[in-house]
C-alpha positions in Angstrom: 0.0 0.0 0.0 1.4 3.2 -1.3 1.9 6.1 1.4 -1.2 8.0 0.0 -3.2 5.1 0.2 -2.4 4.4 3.7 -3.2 8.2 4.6 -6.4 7.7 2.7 -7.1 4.6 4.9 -6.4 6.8 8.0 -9.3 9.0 6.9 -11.4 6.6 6.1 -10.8 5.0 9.9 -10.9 8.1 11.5 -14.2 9.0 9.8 -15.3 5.4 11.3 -14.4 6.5 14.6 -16.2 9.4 15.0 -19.5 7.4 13.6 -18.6 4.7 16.4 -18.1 7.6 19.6 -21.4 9.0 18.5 -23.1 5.2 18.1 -21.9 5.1 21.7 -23.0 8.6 23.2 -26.2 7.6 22.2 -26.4 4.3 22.9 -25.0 5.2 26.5 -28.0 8.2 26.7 -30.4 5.5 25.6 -29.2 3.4 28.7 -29.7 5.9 31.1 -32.8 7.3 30.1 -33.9 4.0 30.1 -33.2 4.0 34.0 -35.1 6.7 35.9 -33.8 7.4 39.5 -37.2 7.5 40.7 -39.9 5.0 40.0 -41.2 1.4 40.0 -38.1 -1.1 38.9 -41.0 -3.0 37.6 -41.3 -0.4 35.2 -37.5 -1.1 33.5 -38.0 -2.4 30.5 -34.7 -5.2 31.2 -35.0 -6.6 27.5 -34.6 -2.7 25.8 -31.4 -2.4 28.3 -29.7 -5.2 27.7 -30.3 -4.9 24.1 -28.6 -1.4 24.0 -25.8 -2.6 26.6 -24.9 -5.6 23.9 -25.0 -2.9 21.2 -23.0 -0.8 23.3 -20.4 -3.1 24.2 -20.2 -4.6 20.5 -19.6 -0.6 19.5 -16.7 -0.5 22.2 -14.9 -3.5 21.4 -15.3 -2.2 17.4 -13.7 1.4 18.3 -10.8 -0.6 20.1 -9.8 -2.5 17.2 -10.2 0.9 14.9 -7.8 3.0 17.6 -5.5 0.1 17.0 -5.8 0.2 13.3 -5.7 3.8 13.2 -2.1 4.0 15.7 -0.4 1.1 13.5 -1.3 3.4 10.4 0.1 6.3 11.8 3.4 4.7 13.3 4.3 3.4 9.7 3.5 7.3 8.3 5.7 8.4 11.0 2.9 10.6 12.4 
């Protein structure tokens, strides 16, 4: 991969990572929205939460390996 291409790639990954941060801001607001300080727990919907935590932690574990992509990139641009 040619040096332009790589910095191209880097672009494209940090573009990804911004997507992924915001898919986790709002799946993170969805979380604690979904649990009111005050009120009945038998109101929680526990189904909607643990949907949005799996989502959430699949999102996490997805901008991990895309940090790590995006350091390796730069390290061999000598950025």
């Amino acid at each position: 991969m040619s040096r332009l291409e790589e910095m191209g790639h880097r672009e494209e990954l940090r573009t990804r990572r911004r997507i992924i941060e915001a898919e986790i801001t709002s799946h993170s607001d969805s979380i604690r929205a979904a649990l009111p300080l005050a009120g009945n727990l038998e109101d929680i919907d526990g189904e909607y939460i643990m949907m949005l935590a799996i989502k959430l932690n699949e999102r996490v574990q997805e901008l991990r390996g895309v940090k790590r992509k995006i350091e390796v990139l730069e390290r061999e641009l000598g950025l």
